[in-house]
C-alpha positions as CSV (number, residue, x, y, z in Angstrom):
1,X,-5.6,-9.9,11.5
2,X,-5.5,-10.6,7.7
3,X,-6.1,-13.6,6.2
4,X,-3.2,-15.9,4.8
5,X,-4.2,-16.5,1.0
6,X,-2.8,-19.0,-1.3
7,X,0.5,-18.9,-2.8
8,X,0.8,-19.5,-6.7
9,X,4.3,-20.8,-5.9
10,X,4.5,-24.5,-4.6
11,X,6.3,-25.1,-1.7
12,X,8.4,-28.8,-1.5
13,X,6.1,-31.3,0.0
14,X,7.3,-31.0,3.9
15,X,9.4,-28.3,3.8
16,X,6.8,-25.8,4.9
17,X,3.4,-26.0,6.7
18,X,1.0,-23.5,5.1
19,X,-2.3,-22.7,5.6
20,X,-4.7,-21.1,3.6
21,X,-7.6,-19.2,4.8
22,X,-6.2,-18.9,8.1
23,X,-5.2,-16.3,10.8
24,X,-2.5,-15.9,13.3
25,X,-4.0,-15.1,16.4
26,X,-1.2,-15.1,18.9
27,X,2.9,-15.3,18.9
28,X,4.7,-15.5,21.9
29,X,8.3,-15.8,22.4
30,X,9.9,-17.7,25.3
31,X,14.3,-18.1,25.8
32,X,14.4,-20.9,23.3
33,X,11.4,-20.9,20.9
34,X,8.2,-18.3,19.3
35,X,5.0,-20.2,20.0
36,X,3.0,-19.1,17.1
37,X,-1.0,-20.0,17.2
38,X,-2.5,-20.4,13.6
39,X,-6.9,-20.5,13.3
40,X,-7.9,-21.3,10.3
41,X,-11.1,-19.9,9.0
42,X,-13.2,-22.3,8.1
43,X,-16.5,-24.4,9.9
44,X,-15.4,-26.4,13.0
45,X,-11.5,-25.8,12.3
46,X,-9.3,-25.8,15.3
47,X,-6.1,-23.5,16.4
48,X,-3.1,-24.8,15.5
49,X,-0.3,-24.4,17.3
50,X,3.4,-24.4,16.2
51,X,6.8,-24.1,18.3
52,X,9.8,-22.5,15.6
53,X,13.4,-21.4,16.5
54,X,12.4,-18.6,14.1
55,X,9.6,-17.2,12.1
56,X,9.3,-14.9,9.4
57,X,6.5,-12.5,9.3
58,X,5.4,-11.1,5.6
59,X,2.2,-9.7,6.4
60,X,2.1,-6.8,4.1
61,X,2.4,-3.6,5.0
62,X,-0.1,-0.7,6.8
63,X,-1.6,1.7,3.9
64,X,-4.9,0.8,5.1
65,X,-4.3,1.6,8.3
66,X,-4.4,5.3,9.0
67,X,-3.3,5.0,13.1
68,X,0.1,3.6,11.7
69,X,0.5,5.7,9.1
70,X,0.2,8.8,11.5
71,X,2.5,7.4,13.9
72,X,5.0,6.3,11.3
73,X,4.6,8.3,8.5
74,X,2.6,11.6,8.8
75,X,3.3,13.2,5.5
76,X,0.9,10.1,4.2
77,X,-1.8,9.7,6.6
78,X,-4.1,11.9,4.6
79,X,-3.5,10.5,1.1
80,X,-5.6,7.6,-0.7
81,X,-3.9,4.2,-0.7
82,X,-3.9,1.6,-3.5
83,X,-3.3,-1.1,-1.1
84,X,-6.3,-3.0,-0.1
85,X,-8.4,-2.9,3.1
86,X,-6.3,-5.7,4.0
87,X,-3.0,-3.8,4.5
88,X,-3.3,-3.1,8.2
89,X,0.2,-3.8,9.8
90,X,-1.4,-6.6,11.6
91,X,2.1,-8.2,11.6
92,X,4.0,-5.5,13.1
93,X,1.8,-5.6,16.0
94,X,2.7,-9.3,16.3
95,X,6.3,-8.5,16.2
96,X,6.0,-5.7,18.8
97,X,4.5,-7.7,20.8
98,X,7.4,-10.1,21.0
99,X,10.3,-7.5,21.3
100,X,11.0,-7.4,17.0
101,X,12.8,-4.5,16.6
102,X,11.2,-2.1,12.8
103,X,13.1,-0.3,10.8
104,X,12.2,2.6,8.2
105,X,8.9,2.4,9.0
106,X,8.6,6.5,7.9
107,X,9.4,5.0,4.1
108,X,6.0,4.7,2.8
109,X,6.2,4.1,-0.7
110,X,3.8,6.6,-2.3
111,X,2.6,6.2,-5.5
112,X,1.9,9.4,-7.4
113,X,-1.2,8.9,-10.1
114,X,-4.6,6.3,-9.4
115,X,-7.6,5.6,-11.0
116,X,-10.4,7.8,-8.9
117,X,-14.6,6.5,-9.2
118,X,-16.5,9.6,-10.3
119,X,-18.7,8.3,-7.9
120,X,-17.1,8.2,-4.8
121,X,-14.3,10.8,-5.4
122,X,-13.2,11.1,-1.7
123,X,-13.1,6.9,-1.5
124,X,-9.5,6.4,0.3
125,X,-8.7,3.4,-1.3
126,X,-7.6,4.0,-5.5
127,X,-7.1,1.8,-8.2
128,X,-3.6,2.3,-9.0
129,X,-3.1,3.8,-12.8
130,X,0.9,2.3,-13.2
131,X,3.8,4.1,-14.5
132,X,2.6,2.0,-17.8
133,X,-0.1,4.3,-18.4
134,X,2.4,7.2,-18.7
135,X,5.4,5.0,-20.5
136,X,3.3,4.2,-23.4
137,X,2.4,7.8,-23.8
138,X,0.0,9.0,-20.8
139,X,0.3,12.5,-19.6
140,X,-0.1,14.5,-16.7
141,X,-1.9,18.0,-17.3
142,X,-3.1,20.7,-14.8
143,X,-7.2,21.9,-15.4
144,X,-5.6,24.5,-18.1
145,X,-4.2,21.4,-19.9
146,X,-0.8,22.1,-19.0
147,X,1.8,19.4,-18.5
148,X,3.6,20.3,-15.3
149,X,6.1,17.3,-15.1
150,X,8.1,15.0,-17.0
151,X,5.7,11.7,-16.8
152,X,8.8,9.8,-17.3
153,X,10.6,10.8,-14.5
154,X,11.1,8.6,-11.5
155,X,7.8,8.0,-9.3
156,X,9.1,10.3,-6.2
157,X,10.2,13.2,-8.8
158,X,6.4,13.0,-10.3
159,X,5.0,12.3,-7.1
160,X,6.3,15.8,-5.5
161,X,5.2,17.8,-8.4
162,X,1.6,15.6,-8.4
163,X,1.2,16.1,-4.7
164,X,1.9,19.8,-5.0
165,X,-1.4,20.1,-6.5
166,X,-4.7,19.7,-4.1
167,X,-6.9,17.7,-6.4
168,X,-9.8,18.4,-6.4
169,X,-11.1,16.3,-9.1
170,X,-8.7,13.6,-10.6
171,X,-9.7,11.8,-13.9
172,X,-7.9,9.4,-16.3
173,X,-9.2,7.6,-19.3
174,X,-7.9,6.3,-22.7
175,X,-9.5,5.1,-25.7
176,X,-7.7,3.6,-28.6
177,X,-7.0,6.8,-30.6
178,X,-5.7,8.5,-27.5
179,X,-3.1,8.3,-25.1
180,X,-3.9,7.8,-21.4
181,X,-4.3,11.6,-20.3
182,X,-4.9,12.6,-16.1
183,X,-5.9,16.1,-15.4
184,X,-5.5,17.9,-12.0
185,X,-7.7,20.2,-11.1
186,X,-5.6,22.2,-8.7
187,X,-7.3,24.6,-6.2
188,X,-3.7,25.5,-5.0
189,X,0.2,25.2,-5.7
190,X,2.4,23.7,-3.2
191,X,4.4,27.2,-1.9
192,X,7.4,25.1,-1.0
193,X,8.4,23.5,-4.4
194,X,7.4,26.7,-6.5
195,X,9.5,28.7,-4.1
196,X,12.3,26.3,-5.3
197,X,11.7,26.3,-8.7
């Protein structure tokens, strides 16, 4: 399970219990109330337990966690993630586990360009390289130092035409008197989209 980490957002004193550092280790569900059990991770801490009418579970999501991701949403179980080792879907085991129905779980937001360590090439988590980079100017060249795509386009429109490269090497940098610039080295084209046009 992920830990719970603090919120920059006060909460009104009483309205909420919430605690830091801590883990949810069980939720049960009976006819009238979810028992949830909170363990906070810190030296000679307790479980907590709580009884609620309802709860509401924002855990994150499951980029981290390729199981899911092949379950849910094959077409991105092989691709980096910029989520953190942290986004396992730990809460939507919970919720299974007490009858929660999911929804859209096959929409796994995909984010087409990311920083990649020279050093670790094949690392599957990325540094995500925003939409900024290309807004201000970045753009997005094959290894000929072609532009294949309109940077500015929406992030599933660039992400198709990024994705129908295999990358072999990915590298982005920027210094003052250059714009951001990402070249692709492609080893081969996506059939489907050239097919298309």
């Amino acid at each position: 399970m992920s830990l719970i980490t603090p919120s920059s957002t006060p909460f009104p004193t009483g309205a909420i219990d919430v605690h830091t550092s801590s883990r949810v280790i069980a939720l049960a569900k009976n006819n009238t109330y979810y028992k949830i059990i909170v363990e906070p991770q810190h030296e000679h801490a307790t479980p907590i337990t709580y009884q609620a009418r309802a709860v509401v579970l924002a855990s994150g999501g499951f980029g981290a966690n390729t199981t899911l991701l092949q379950a849910y949403a094959p077409q991105a179980s092989n691709l980096p993630t910029t989520n953190g080792a942290f986004a396992t879907g730990d809460g939507l085991a919970l919720a299974r586990d007490v009858g929660a129905a999911t929804k859209h779980l096959e929409q796994v937001q995909v984010h087409p360009t990311g920083f990649v360590d020279p050093g670790d090439p094949d690392a599957k988590t990325k540094f995500l390289a925003p939409e900024k980079l290309r807004g201000v100017g970045g753009v997005l060249v094959d290894e000929h130092g072609r532009r294949f795509v309109n940077e500015l386009a929406t992030r599933d429109v660039v992400y198709v035409l990024v994705g129908c490269m295999v990358c072999v090497l990915c590298v982005a940098w920027y210094t003052p008197r250059h714009p951001p610039k990402t070249v692709l080295r492609q080893s081969r084209r996506c059939h489907h989209h050239t097919a298309r046009g």
